[in-house]
N, C-alpha and C positions, 0 to 999 in steps of 0.2 A: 767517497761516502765515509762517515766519520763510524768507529766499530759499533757504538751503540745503534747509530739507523739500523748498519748492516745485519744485526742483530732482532732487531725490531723485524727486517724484511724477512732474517730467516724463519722466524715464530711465523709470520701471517702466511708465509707461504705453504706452513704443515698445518694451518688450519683445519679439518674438516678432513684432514687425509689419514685413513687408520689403519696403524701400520704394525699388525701384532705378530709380536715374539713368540715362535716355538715355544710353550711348555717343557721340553723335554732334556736342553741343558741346564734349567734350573731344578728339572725332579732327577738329574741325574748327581747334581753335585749334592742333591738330601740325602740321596742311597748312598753317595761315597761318603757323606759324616755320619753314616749310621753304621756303616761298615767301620768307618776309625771309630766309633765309640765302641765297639763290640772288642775292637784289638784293646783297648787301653785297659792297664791293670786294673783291677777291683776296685783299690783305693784312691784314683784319681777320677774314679766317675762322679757325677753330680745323684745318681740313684743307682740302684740294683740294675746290675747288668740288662735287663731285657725293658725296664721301663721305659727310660729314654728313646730306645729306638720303634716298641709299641709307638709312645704319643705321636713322634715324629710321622712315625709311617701311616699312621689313621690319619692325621693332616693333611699329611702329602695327599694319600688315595681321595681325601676330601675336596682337595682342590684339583684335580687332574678329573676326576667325576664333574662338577661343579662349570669347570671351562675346561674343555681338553682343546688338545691340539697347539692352538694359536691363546694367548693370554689376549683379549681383550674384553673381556665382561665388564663392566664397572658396578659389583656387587659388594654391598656394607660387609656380610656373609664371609662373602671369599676373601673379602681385606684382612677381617678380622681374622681368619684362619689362618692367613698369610705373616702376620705379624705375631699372632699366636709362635707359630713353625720358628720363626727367625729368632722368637726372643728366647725359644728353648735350646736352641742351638745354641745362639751365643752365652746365657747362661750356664752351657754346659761347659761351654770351652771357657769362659773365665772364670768356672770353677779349677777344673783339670788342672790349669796355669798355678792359680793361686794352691793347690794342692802339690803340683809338682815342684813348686817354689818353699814350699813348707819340706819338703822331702828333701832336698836340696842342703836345705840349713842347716836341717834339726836330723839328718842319714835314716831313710829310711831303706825299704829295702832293694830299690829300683837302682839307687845310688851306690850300689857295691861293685857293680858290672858295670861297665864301659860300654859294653854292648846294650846293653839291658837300659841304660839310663840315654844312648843316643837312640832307642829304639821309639820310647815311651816320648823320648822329646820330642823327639820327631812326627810323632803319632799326633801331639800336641799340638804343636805348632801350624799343621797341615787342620786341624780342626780350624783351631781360630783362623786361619786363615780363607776357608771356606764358609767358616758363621757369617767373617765379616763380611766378605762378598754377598751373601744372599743379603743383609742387612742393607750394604749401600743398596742392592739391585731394589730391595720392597720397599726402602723411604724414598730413595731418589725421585722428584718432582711427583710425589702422590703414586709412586708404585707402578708396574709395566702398562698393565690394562689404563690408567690412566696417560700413561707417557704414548700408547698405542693413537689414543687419542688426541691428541694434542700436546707439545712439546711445550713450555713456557717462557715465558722474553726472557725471564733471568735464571739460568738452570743453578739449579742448588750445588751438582757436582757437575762442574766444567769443563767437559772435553775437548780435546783440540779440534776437533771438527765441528764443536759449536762458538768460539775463541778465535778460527782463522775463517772468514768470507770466503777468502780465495783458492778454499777446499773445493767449496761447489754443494755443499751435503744438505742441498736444498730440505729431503724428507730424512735426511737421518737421525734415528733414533738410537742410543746407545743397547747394546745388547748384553745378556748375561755374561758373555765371555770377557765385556769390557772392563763387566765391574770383579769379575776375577782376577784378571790383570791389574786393575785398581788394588784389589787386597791382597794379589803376591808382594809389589812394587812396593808397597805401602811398607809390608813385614819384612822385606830386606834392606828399603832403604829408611827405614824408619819416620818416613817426611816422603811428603807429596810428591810426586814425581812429575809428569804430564797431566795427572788430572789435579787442578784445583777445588777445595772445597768453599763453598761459597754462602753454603746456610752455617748457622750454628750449631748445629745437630752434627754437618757431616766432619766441621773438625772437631768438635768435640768426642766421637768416634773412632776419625784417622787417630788423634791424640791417644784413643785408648787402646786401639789396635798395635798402634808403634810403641805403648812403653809395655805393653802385652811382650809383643816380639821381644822387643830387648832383654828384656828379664827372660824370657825364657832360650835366646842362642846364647847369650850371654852367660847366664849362669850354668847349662848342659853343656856348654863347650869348656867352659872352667874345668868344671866338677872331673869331665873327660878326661882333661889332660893331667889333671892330677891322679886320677884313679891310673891312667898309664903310666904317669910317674913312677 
């Protein structure tokens, strides 16, 4: 069978079969970017200390209200809140980057400690790397609740278990933990690993995730060694 049939056969066979994700690894990595937004100095947040994680957290408790448990509702409502969440995350984190990159340059006062500045990087970098994740998890093929329902012949970001037949992953649907793995991979190896991006949206994303990364181990691990210097 040539990979495309096999591909075609694995879509009709998740047809009609709904197959919904825990809520509660995705509302758990919201509470740990709101706990790293809380760690990060003053001047690397996108608003006053308590904003950010206010909006996030009303969000969150909107959508765990909304559909608890299991994600598969398929409401305009709960999408919107969902993408609402994700794009304040990630704006927050490619603020922080772009700020801790200004600090960087131009010495501010994170950049006198070693300690202080691989702390703050750190704190950084574990953001975007969590924005990005929830990001791939709420656009990948129309969002969980959607994917809960039906899988698509041509998935947007391609996992190996929808890529190889001879897995067997008749009903499988990728999980939050996948697309975490997806956004560590992504930030240490700067380029797709196992997962392939196959819409436009998700490389032009990975693209920004990876020179995200770059810029920011690249330039904290500099800054570090010279400050030990």
């Amino acid at each position: 069978m040539s990979r495309e049939g096999a591909r075609g056969s694995y879509a009709e066979r998740q047809t009609n079969v709904v197959v919904g994700e825990s809520r509660w690894p995705m509302a758990g990595a919201v509470v740990a970017a709101i706990v790293l937004t809380l760690l990060l100095p003053d001047d690397l947040r996108l608003a006053p200390g308590w904003v950010l994680p206010l909006v996030e957290g009303l969000l969150l408790v909107a959508l765990i209200a909304g559909d608890p448990g299991r994600i598969s509702r398929r409401s305009t409502a709960l999408r919107a809140a969902s993408i609402a969440l994700v794009g304040v995350l990630a704006c927050s984190a490619v603020w922080s980057t772009i700020r801790l990159v200004d600090d960087l340059i131009h010495g501010g006062k994170e950049t006198g400690s070693a300690a202080s500045l691989l702390q703050a990087g750190g704190t950084v970098w574990a953001c975007t790397i969590l924005a990005f994740s929830l990001l791939y998890f709420e656009l990948d093929s129309g969002g969980a609740a959607a994917r809960a329902h039906r899988m698509p012949v041509t998935p947007q970001l391609a996992f190996p278990q929808q890529l190889s037949p001879e897995l067997n992953a008749a009903h499988w649907r990728p999980r939050y933990v996948d697309y975490l793995y997806l956004g560590l991979t992504n930030a240490t190896a700067f380029s797709p690993t196992d997962v392939m991006p196959l819409a436009a949206w998700a490389k032009i994303a990975m693209g920004i995730q990876s020179l995200v990364s770059l810029l920011i181990l690249g330039l904290v691990v500099a800054r570090a060694v010279n400050v030990f210097a």
